[in-house]
C-alpha positions as a printed NumPy array, in Angstrom:
array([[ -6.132,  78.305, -63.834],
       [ -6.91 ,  81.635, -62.782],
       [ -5.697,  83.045, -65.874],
       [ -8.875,  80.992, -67.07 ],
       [-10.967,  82.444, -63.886],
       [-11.233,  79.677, -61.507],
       [ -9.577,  80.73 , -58.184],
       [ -7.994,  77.76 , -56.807],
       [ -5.752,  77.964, -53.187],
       [ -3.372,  74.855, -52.589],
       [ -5.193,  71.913, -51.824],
       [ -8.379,  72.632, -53.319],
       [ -8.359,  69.829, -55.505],
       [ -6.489,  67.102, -53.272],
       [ -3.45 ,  67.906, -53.421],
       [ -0.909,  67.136, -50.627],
       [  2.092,  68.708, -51.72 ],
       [  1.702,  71.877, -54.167],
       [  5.753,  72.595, -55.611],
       [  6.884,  75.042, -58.194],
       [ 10.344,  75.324, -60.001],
       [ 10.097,  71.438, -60.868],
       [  8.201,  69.921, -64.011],
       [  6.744,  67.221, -62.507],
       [  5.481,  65.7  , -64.842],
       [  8.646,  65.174, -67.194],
       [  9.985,  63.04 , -64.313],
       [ 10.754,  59.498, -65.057],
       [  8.191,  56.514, -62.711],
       [ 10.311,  55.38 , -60.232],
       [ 11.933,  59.236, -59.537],
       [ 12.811,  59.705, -55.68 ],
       [ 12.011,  63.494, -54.96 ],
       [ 13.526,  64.243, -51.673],
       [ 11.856,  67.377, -49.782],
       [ 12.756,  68.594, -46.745],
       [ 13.7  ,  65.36 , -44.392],
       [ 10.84 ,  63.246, -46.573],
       [ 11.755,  61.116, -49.671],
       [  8.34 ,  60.262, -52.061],
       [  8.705,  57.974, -55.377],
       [  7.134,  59.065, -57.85 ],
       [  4.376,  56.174, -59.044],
       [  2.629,  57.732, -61.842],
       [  0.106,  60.368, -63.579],
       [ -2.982,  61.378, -61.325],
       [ -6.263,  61.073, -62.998],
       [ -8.603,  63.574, -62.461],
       [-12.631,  62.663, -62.264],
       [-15.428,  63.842, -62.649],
       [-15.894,  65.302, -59.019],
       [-13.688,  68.426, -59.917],
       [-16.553,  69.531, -61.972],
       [-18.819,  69.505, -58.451],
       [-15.927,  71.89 , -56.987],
       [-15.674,  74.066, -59.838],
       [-17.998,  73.36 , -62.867],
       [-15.851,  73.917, -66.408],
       [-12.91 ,  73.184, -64.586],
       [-12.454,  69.451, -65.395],
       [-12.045,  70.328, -69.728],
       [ -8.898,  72.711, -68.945],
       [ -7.306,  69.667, -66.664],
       [ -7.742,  67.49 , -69.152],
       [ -7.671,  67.753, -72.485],
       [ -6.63 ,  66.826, -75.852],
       [ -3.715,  68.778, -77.101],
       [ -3.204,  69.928, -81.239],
       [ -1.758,  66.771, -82.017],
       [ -4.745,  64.706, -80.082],
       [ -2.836,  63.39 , -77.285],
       [ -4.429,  63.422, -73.686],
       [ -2.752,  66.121, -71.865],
       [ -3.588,  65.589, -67.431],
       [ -2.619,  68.745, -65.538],
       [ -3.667,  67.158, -62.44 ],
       [ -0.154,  66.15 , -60.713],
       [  1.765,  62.927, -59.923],
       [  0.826,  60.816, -57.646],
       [  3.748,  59.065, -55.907],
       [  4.815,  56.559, -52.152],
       [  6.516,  57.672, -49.597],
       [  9.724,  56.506, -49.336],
       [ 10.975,  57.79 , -45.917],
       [  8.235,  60.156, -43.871],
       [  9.826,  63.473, -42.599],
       [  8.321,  66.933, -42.078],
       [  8.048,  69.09 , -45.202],
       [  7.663,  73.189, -44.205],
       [  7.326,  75.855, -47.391],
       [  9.898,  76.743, -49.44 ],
       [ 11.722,  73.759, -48.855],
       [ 13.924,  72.684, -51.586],
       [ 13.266,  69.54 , -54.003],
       [ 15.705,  67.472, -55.097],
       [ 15.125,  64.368, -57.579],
       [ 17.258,  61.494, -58.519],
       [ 16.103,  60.086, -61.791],
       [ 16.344,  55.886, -61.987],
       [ 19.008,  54.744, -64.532],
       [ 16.121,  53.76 , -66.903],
       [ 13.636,  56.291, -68.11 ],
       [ 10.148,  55.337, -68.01 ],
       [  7.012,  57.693, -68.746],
       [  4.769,  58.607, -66.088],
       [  1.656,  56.561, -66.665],
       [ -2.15 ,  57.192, -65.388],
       [ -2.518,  55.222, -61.452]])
């Protein structure tokens, strides 16, 4: 996003965990992500609304969008459950184990 000009620091738009080195969203539903001593389950797509726009108006259209082929693309994050609470510190690794049945991450 700031390539686009919108200066974002983590958390700015809800967030609760911000990760990097892990395409989250080409993990299966049902995905257990264990970071640091916490486990999370991954539930589904987040859906972003129309209240981004009232943090940072123009933003919303580069979240989501259509893509060439006219899917909807959501670059919003996963949502997901916590499995089993434990304290999370940066730069923790992340760790997923995939469920023996792929399923695409839907919008929750």
């Amino acid at each position: 996003m700031r390539e686009l000009g919108f200066v974002l620091a983590p958390g700015d738009l809800g967030e609760e965990i911000t990760t990097r080195g892990i395409e989250l969203q080409s993990l299966s539903a049902g995905t257990c992500i264990a970071i640091g001593d916490a486990e999370i389950e991954i539930t589904g797509l987040r859906n972003p609304c129309q209240q981004i726009e009232q943090f940072r108006q123009g933003l919303l259209k580069h979240i989501v969008f259509k893509s060439d082929n006219g899917t909807v693309v959501r670059r919003a994050g996963i949502m997901g459950v916590v499995a089993h609470s434990g304290t999370i510190r940066i730069n923790d690794s992340i760790d997923a184990e995939a469920p023996n049945t792929f399923q695409a991450l839907e919008v929750v």
